[in-house]
N, C-alpha and C positions, 0 to 999 in steps of 0.2 A: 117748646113745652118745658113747664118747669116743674118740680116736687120739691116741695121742706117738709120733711119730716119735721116735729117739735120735739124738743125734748123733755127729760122728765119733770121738768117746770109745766111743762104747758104751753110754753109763751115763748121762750124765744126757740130757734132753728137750731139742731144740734148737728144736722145734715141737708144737705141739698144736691139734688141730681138736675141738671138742665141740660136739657136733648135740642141738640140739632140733626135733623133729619133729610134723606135726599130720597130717590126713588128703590133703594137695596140697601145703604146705609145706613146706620144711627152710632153719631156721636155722642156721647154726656160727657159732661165736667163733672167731678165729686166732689163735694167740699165739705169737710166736719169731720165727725164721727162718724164710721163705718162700723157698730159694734152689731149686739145683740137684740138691741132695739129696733136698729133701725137698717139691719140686712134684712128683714123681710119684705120691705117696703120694696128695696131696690128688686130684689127678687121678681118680684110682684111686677115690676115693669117693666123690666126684662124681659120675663115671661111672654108679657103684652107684644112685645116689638118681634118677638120670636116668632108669635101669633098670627102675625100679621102679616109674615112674610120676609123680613128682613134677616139680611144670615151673613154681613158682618155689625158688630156691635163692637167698638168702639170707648172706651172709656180712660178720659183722663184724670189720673191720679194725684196730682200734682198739687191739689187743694187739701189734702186728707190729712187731720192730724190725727187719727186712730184708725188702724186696719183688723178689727177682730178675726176669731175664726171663725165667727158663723157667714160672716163677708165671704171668706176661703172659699167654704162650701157652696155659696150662691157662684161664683165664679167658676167654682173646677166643674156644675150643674151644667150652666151657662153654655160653657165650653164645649158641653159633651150632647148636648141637644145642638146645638148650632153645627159642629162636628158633624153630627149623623147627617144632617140636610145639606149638606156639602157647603158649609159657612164657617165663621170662627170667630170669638171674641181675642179682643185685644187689647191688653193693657199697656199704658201708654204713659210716659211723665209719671212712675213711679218717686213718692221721695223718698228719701234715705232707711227712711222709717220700714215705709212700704216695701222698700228691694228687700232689708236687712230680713222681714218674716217672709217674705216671696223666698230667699234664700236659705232659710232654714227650714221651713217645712217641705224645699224639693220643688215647691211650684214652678219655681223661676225656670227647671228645666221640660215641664208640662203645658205650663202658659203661653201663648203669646206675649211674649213682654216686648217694648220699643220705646 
């Protein structure tokens, strides 16, 4: 499964989430911008997979050239619903970018980070 978000052009992809999934699993790749536009989206899918059953989630960072805060907040959410159902999200191939705000806002020691 794949998502593009658009950006505020319209037209081309400002972000992209692409799921591989197994029977309890779901991995995504990130790729773009992670800001204010387009954490809801991912939210939004997450939710979906949470929904469904699934209670590790999975997500590789590694593509992401912006990490906003409202992203933060879909994650530290994420975390605490999947948490309660005895799951957990996991972030995974942070870049530089990514660890530097994972580290300053505290996350890095609340997360799953790998």
């Amino acid at each position: 499964m794949s998502c593009a978000v658009n950006g505020t052009d319209g037209r081309s992809p400002c972000f992209e989430v692409i799921f591989s999934t197994d029977t309890t699993r779901s991995c995504a790749r990130l790729r773009g911008e992670l800001d204010l536009t387009t954490a809801p989206r991912l939210e939004q899918l997450l939710d979906e997979l949470c929904r469904d059953g699934y209670r590790q989630i999975t997500l590789d960072m590694s593509g992401l050239d912006f990490l906003g805060a409202s992203a933060l907040s879909v994650f530290v959410r994420v975390d605490q619903t999947l948490r309660a159902a005895g799951g957990e999200l996991v972030l995974t191939r942070p870049s530089r970018m990514a660890s530097r705000i994972l580290s300053i806002t505290g996350l890095d020691a609340t997360l799953t980070i790998q």
